[in-house]
N, C-alpha and C positions, 0 to 999 in steps of 0.2 A: 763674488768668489774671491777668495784671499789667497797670497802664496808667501812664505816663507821666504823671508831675503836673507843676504851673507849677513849680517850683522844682527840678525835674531829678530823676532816680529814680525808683522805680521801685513803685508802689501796687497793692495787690490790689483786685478791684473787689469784695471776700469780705471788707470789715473790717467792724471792729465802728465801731457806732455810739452817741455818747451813753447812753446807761444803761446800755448793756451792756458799756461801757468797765467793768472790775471792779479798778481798781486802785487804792492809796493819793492816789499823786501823778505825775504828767505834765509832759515838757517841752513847754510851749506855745507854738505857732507860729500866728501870727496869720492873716488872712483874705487882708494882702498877702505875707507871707512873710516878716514880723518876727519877730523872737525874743522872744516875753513870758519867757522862763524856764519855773524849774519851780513850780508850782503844784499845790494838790491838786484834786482829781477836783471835789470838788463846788464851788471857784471856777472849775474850768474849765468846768462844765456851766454855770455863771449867765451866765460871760461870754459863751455862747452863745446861751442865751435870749435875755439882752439885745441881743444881735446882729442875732436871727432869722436865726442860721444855726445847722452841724450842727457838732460836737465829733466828727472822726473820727481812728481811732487808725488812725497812718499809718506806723509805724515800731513794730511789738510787740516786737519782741526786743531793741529798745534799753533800754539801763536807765536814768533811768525810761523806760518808754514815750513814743513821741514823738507829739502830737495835733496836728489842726492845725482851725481855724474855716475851714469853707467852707460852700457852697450844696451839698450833697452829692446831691440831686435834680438839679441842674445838674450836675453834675460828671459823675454816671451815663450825663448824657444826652447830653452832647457825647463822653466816651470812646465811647460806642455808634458813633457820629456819625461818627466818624472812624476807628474798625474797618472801619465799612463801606466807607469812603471809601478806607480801604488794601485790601480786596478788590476793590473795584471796580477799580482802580487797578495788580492784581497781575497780571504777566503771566507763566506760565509761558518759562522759559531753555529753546528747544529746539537741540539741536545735529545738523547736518547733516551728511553726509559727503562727501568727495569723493575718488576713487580716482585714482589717475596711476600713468604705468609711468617710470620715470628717462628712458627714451628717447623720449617722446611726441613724435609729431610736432606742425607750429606749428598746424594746423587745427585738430586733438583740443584740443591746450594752448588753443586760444583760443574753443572751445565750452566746456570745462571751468572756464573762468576767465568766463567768463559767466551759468556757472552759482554758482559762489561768487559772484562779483556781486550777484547778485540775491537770494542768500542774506542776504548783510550787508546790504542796503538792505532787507532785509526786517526787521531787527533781530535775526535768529538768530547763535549762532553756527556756526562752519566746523571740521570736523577733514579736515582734510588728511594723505589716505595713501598712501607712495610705495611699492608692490609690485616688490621684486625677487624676480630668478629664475635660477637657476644661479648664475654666474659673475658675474653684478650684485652679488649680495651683497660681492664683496670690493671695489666699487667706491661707499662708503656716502658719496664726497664728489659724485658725480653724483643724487643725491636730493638731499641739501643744498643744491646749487647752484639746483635745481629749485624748490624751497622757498621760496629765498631771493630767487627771479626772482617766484615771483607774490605773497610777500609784500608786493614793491617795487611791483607793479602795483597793488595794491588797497587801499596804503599810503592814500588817501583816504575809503577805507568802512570798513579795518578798521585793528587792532593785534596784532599777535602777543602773544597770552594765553601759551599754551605752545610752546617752542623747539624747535627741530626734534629730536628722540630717536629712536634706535634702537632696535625692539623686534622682535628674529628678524629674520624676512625684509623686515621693513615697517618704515617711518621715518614717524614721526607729527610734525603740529604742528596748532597748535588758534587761529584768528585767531579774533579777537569783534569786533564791530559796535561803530562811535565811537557811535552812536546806540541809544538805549532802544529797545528793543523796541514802548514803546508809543508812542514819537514816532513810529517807523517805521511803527506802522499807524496814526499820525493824519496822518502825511504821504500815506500811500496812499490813505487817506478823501478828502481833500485832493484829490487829483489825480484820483481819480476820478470825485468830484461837479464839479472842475473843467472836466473830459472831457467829461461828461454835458450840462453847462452850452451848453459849447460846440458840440455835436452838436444840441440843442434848435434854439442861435440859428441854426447852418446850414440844417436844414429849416423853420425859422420864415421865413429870408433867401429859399430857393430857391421855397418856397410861393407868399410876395408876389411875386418876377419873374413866375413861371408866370401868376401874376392879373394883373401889370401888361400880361404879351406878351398876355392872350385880349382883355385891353380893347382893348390897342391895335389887334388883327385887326379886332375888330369895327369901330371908328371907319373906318378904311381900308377894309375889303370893299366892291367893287362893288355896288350893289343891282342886283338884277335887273328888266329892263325885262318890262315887262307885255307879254303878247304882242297883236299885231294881227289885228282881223277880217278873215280871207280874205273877200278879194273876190269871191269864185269861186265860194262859199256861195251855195243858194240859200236867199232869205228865208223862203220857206215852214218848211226845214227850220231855219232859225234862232230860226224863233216857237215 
């Protein structure tokens, strides 16, 4: 496995280090990317010590071998670092399909192009397939044209990757997404948590009315009058 070093090219993360370097003499490349020359093994190991860094042999099949002074415990741990960070980072290319007939009508074609839509704002890409049938086939400029129409429409999500080709009965073409795949899904995160945001503060909004209308009822409501003793009552039966 290889990793990318400061000075461009390309390092096995499998070299040999300092004593195990087993050769006469090395061309030495310093700590910022100087040229020392070529020197032997054991002033290139001292100039290392003296450094307190590592003597690692960074180019074997050059003749002499090319060494260079780094932190090589550093070095190990930021290429890690940033493998990971290129996986985390790596989004699988899925490609969609989409079917049309040359004669589609504007309803079909404008469901079908909504659907490509949403494909390219997804970050995927699109292969667009034109099925002919009988007597369509010797007609291979009504699929192009076809092509060429919802190319034009979704000329703002995508780019025609591959042009429109004839293969048998079916005319292919392949549009990719102006946007990464994974801007596409941090833009969807995005608007999601956006949406959500939004949904919270309207039930937080409608909650508080609901509590300011019961207060208000209550300030306003009539209180009820206490009732009066019948007159008609005898006292007996009131004691």
């Amino acid at each position: 496995m290889a990793s990318l070093t400061t000075t461009g090219g390309f390092i096995s993360t499998e070299l040999r280090v300092n004593d195990r370097i087993r050769v006469p003499e090395v061309r030495l490349v310093g700590p910022g990317g100087e040229q020392v020359g070529i020197v032997r093994i054991e002033d290139a190991l001292r100039l290392a010590a003296e450094a307190d860094l590592d003597l690692v042999e960074v180019a074997p099949t050059a003749r002499p071998p090319v060494c260079r002074l780094m932190d090589y415990g550093k070095f190990k741990y930021e290429a890690a670092q940033k493998a990971r960070e290129s996986r985390r980072n790596q989004t699988n290319t899925v490609i969609k399909e989409m079917k049309l007939r040359p004669k589609i009508d504007q309803h079909d074609y404008d469901t079908k192009k909504g659907h490509v839509v949403r494909f390219l704002r997804a970050g995927d890409k699109v292969k667009i397939t034109i099925m002919f049938r009988g007597r369509e086939q010797h007609r291979p400029e009504l699929g192009y044209r076809l092509l060429q129409k919802l190319a034009e429409d979704v000329e703002d999500l995508g780019i025609v990757e591959a042009h429109p080709r004839q293969d048998g009965r079916n005319m292919t073409m392949v549009i990719a997404p102006l946007k990464k795949k994974s801007e596409a899904q941090a833009e969807v995160k995005a608007e999601k948590a956006r949406s959500t945001a939004e949904k919270a503060a309207e039930r937080e909004a409608e909650a508080e009315a609901e509590k300011a209308h019961r207060e208000e009822q209550k300030k306003t409501a009539t209180p009820k009058k206490p009732r009066r003793r019948s007159e008609n009552l005898d006292p007996d039966m009131e004691a």
